[in-house]
C-alpha positions as CSV (number, residue, x, y, z in Angstrom):
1,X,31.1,26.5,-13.5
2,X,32.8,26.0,-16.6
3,X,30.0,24.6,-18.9
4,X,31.9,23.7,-22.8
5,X,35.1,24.9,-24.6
6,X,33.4,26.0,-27.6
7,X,36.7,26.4,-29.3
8,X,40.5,25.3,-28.9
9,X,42.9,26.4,-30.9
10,X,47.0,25.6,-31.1
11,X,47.1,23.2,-28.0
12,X,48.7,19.9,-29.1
13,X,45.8,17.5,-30.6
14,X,43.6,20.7,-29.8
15,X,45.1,22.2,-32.9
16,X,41.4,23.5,-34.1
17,X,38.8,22.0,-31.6
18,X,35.0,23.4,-31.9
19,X,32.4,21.4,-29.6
20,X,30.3,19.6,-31.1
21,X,26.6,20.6,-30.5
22,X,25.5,16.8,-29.9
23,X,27.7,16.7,-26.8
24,X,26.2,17.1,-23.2
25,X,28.3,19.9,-21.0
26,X,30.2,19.6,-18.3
27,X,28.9,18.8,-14.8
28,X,30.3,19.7,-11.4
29,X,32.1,17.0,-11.4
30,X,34.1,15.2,-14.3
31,X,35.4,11.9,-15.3
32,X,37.7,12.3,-18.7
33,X,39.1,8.9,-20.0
34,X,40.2,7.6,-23.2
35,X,42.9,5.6,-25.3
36,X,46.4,6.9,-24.7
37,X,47.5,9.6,-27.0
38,X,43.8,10.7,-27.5
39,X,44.5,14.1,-25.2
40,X,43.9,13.5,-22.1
41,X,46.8,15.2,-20.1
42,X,46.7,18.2,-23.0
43,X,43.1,18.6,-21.9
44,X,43.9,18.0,-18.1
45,X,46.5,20.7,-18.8
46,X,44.4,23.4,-20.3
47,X,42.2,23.5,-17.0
48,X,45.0,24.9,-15.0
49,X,46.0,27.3,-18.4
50,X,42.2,28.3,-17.4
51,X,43.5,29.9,-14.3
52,X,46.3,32.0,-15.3
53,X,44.6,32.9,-18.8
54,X,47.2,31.7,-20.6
55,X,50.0,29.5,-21.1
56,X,54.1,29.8,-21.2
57,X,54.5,26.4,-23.0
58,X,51.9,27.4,-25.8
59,X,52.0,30.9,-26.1
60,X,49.7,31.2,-29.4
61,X,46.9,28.8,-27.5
62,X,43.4,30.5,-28.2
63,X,40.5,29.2,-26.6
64,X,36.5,30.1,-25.8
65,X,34.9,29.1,-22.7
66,X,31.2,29.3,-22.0
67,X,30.7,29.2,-18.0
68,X,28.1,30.4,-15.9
69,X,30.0,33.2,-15.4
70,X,30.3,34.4,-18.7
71,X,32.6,33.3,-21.7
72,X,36.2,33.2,-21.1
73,X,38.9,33.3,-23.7
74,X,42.8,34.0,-23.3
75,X,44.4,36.5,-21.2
76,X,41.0,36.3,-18.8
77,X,41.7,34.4,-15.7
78,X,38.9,32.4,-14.2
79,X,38.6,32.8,-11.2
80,X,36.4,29.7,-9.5
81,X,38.4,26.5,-8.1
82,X,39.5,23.8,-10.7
83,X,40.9,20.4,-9.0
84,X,42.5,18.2,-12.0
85,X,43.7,14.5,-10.4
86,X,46.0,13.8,-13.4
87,X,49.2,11.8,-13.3
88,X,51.3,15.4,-13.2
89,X,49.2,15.8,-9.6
90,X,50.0,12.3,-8.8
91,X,53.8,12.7,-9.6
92,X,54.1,15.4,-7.2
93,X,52.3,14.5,-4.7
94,X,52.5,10.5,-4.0
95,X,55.8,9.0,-3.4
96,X,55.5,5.5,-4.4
97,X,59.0,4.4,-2.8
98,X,58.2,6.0,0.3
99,X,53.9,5.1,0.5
100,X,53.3,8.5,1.4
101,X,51.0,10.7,-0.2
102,X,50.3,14.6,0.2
103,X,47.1,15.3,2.0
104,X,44.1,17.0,0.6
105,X,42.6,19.7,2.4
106,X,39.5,21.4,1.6
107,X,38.7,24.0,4.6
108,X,35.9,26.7,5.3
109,X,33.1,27.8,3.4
110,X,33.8,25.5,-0.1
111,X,34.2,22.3,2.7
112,X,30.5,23.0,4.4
113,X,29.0,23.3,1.2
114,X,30.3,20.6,0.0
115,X,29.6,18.7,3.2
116,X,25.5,19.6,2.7
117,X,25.3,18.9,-0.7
């Protein structure tokens, strides 16, 4: 579970983020919000950078992750399930002309645990 970003470099208004001692880490579950412009989507955008290591659209991005697994930086793919509800997920998968929406799926082993807990 990822626990802080304890730096982000090059990424939008993340031009030279360091985490600020005084804040709490992340949870299993997270609720970001804020004023618009304030980095919301950048942020929401970084999570899935998170899983390929890297990112096309910002190709000097440098970042340090503390997880439970160890620390993660660029060019290190993490490897554990990150679900980001942003309004790039809600674009392609809710078609507000037609009131249909894409169904989420969680099946197996992730589903039972999540089921019991």
């Amino acid at each position: 579970m990822i626990k802080r970003f304890t730096e982000i470099k090059n990424l939008g208004l993340f031009e030279d983020f360091e985490w600020n001692p005084n804040l709490t880490d992340f949870a299993r579950f997270n609720v970001i919000y804020g004023w618009n412009g304030s980095g919301k989507t950048t942020l929401s955008q970084f999570f899935t950078f998170l899983e390929e290591g890297q990112s096309e659209e910002f190709p000097s991005l440098r970042y340090k992750v503390e997880s439970n697994e160890g620390e993660l930086c660029q060019g290190i793919k993490y490897t554990k399930n990150i679900r980001v509800f942003n309004q790039l997920y809600v674009s392609r998968n809710i078609d507000m002309v037609s009131c249909t929406a894409t169904p989420i799926y969680i099946l197996g082993e992730e589903n039972k645990k999540l089921i019991e807990s």
